[in-house]
TIKEFI-933863 format. One record per residue (C-alpha): chain; residue number from 1; x, y, z; residue in one letter. Coordinates in steps of 0.1 Angstrom, whole numbers, padded with zeros to 4 digits. Layout:
 mol seq    px    py    pz type
   A NUM     X     Y     Z    A
...
***
This chain:
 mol seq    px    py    pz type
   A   1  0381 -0160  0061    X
   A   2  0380 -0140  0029    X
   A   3  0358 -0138 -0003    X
   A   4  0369 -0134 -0038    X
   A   5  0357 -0106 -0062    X
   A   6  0349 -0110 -0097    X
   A   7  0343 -0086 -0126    X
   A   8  0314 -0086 -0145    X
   A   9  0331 -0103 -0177    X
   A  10  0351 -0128 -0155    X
   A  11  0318 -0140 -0145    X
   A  12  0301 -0139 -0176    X
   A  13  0329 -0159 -0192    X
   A  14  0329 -0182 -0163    X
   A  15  0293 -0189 -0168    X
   A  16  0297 -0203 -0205    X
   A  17  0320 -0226 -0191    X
   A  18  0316 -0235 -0160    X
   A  19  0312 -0272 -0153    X
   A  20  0343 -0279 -0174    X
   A  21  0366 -0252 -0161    X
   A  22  0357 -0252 -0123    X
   A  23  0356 -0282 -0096    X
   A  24  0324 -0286 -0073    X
   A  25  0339 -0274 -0044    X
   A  26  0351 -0241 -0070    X
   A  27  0316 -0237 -0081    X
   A  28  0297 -0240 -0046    X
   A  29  0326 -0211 -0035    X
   A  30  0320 -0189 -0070    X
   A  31  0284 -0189 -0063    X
   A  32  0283 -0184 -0027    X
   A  33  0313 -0151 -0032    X
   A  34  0291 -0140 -0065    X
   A  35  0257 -0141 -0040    X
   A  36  0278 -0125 -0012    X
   A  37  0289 -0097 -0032    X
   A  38  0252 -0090 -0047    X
   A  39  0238 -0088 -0008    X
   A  40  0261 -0062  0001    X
   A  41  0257 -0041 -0032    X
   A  42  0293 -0048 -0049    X
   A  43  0275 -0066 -0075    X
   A  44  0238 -0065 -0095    X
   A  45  0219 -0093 -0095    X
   A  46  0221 -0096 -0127    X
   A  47  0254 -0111 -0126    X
   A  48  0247 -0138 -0102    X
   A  49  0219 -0148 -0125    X
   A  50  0246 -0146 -0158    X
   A  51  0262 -0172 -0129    X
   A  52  0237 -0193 -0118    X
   A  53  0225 -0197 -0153    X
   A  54  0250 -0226 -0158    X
   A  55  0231 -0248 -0138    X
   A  56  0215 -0258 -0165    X
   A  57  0238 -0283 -0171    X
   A  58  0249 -0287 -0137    X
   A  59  0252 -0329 -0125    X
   A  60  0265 -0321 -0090    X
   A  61  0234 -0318 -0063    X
   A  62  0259 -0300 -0037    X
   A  63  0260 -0272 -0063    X
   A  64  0225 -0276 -0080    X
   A  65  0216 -0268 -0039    X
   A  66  0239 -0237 -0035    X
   A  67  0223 -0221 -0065    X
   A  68  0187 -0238 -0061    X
   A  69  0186 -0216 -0021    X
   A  70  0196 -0185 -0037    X
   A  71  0172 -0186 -0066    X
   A  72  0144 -0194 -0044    X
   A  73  0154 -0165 -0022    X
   A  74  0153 -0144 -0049    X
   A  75  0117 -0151 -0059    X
   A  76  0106 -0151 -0030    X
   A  77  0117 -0123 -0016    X
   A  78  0133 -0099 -0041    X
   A  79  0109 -0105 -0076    X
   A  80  0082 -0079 -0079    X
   A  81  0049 -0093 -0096    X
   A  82  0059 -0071 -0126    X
   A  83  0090 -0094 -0128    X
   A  84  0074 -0126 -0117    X
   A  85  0070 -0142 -0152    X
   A  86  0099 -0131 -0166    X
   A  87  0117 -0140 -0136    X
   A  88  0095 -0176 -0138    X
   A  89  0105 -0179 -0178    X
   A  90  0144 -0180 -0167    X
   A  91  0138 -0207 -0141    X
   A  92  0120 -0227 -0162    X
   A  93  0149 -0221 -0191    X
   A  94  0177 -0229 -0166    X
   A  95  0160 -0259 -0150    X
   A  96  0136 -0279 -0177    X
   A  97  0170 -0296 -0196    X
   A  98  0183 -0305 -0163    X
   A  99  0145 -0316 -0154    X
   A 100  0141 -0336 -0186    X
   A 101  0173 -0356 -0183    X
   A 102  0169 -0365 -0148    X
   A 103  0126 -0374 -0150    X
   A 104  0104 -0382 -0124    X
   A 105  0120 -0419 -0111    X
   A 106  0151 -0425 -0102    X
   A 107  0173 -0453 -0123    X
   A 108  0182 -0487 -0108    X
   A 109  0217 -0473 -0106    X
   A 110  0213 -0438 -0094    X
   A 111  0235 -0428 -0069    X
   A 112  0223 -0408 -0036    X
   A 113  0238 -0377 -0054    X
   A 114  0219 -0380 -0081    X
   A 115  0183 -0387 -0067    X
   A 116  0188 -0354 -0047    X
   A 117  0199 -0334 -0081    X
   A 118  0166 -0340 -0092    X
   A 119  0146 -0337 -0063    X
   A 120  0164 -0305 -0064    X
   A 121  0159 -0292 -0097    X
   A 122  0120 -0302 -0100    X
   A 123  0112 -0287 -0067    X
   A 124  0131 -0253 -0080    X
   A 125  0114 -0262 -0119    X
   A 126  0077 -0260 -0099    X
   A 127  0079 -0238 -0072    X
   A 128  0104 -0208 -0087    X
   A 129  0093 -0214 -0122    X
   A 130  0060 -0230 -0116    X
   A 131  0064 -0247 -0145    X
   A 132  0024 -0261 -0153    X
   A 133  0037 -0295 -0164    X
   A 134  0058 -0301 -0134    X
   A 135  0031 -0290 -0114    X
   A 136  0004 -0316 -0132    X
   A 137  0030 -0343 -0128    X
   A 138  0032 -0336 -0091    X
   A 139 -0004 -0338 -0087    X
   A 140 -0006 -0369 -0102    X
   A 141  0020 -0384 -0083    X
   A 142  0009 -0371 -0052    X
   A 143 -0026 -0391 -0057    X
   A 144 -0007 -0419 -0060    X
   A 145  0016 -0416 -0032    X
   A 146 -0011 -0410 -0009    X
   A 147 -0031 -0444 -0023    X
   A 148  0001 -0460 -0023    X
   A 149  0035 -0451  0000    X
   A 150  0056 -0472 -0024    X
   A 151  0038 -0457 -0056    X
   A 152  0070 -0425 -0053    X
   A 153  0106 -0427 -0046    X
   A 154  0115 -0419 -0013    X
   A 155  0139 -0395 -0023    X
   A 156  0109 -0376 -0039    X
   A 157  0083 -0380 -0015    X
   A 158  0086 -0342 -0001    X
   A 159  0094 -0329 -0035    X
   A 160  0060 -0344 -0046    X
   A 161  0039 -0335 -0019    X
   A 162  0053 -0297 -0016    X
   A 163  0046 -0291 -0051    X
   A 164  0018 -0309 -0054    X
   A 165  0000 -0289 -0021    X
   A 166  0008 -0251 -0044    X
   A 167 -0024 -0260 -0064    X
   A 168 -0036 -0283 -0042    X
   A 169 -0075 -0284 -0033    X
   A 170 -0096 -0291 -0003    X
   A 171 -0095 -0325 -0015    X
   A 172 -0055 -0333 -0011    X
   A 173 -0054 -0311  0017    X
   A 174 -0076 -0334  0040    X
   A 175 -0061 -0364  0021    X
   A 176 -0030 -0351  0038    X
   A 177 -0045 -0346  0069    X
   A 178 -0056 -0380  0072    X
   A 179 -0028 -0395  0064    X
   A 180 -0009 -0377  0093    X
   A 181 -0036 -0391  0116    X
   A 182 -0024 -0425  0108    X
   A 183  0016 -0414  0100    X
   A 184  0035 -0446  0111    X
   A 185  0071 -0428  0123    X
   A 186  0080 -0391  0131    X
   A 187  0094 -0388  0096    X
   A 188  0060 -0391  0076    X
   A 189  0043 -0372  0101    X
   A 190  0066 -0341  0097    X
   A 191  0070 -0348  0059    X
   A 192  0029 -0346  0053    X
   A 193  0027 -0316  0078    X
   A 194  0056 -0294  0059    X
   A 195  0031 -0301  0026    X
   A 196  0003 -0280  0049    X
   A 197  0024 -0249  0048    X
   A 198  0024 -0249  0010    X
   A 199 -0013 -0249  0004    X
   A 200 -0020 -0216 -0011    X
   A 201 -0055 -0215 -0008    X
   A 202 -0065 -0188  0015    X
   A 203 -0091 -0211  0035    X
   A 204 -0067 -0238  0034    X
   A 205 -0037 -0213  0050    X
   A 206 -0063 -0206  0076    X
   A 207 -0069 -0241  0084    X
   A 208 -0031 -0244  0086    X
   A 209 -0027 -0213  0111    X
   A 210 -0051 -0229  0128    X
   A 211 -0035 -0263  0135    X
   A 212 -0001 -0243  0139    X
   A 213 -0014 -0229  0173    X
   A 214 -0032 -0260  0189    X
   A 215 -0020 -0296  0198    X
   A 216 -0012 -0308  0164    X
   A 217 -0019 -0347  0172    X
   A 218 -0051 -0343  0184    X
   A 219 -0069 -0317  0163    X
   A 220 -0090 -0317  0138    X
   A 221 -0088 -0298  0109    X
***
């Protein structure tokens, strides 16, 4: 098993080109070798986002994903709050053209591929870039979902509620919490609870701790 190298330049020229020049399988490999080489110091990280700024135009959801982990990662773990909205400006300039082509609803003839590219990209869009009109569209949606199941693709369903639960009130939080009461499969259940771990409100976290460490069908939150 071996990784390739690239120079700074290569990478940069790579980047202005790099749907056209490079297959999917070629992309997922240049970005996974261009993150390698920034987590053991060959590289800045700099140069994987000159890299992974080509995503803006990126159609395949196998390589929006490879990208989407790593720029997550990155704002999560590695973005001071100096940096956070510069950092949240180039997300949102990398993902909105993507976001915009792709909308909210998937087409009648939208493949499976496709319908996880956007889930993708409007997940990254909110949560990395936290983009405020991605974030008020998930709200929106999310009151629907949770007055109607068939009111949001299902392909969207977590992307909704995750978002959705960042700004998310007391409100939506026990809207979710009722609706896991009454989940009808394993699925839904686990889909509403993941939403509970992105509440950010600190009373809401507690709550959340709080069901973490008891018998999660029986309590009440």
């Amino acid at each position: 098993y071996y990784r390739s190298g690239y120079a700074l330049e290569v990478l940069s020229d790579m980047s202005r080109s790099f749907e056209a020049r490079l297959s999917p399988a070629e992309r997922i490999q240049s970005l996974s070798d261009s993150w390698a080489a920034v987590r053991v110091g060959l590289q800045p990280l700099s140069s994987y986002l000159a890299l992974s700024g080509a995503l803006s135009g990126e159609e395949n959801a196998q390589v929006m994903e490879q990208g989407v982990d790593q720029i997550r990662f990155i704002g999560d773990r590695l973005v001071t709050d100096v940096d956070r909205p510069t950092y949240e400006r180039w997300v949102r300039s990398v993902m909105k053209p993507m976001a915009t082509e792709l909308g909210w609803q998937p087409g009648r003839k939208d493949s499976d591929d496709r319908k996880a590219l956007r889930a993708q990209v409007l997940y990254t869009l909110g949560y990395s870039g936290r983009d405020s009109e991605t974030l008020t569209q998930s709200s929106e949606l999310a009151d629907q979902l949770l007055a109607s199941p068939n009111a949001v693709d299902r392909s969207m369903v977590s992307t909704v509620l995750n978002l959705a639960a960042l700004t998310g009130d007391e409100s939506l939080y026990d809207q979710v919490v009722g609706h896991m009461k009454d989940a009808s499969s394993p699925d839904e259940y686990y889909r509403l609870q993941e939403a509970l771990g992105r509440f950010a409100n600190p009373k809401l976290i507690e709550r959340t701790l709080s069901f973490a460490l008891t018998d999660r069908k029986s309590t009440r939150l």
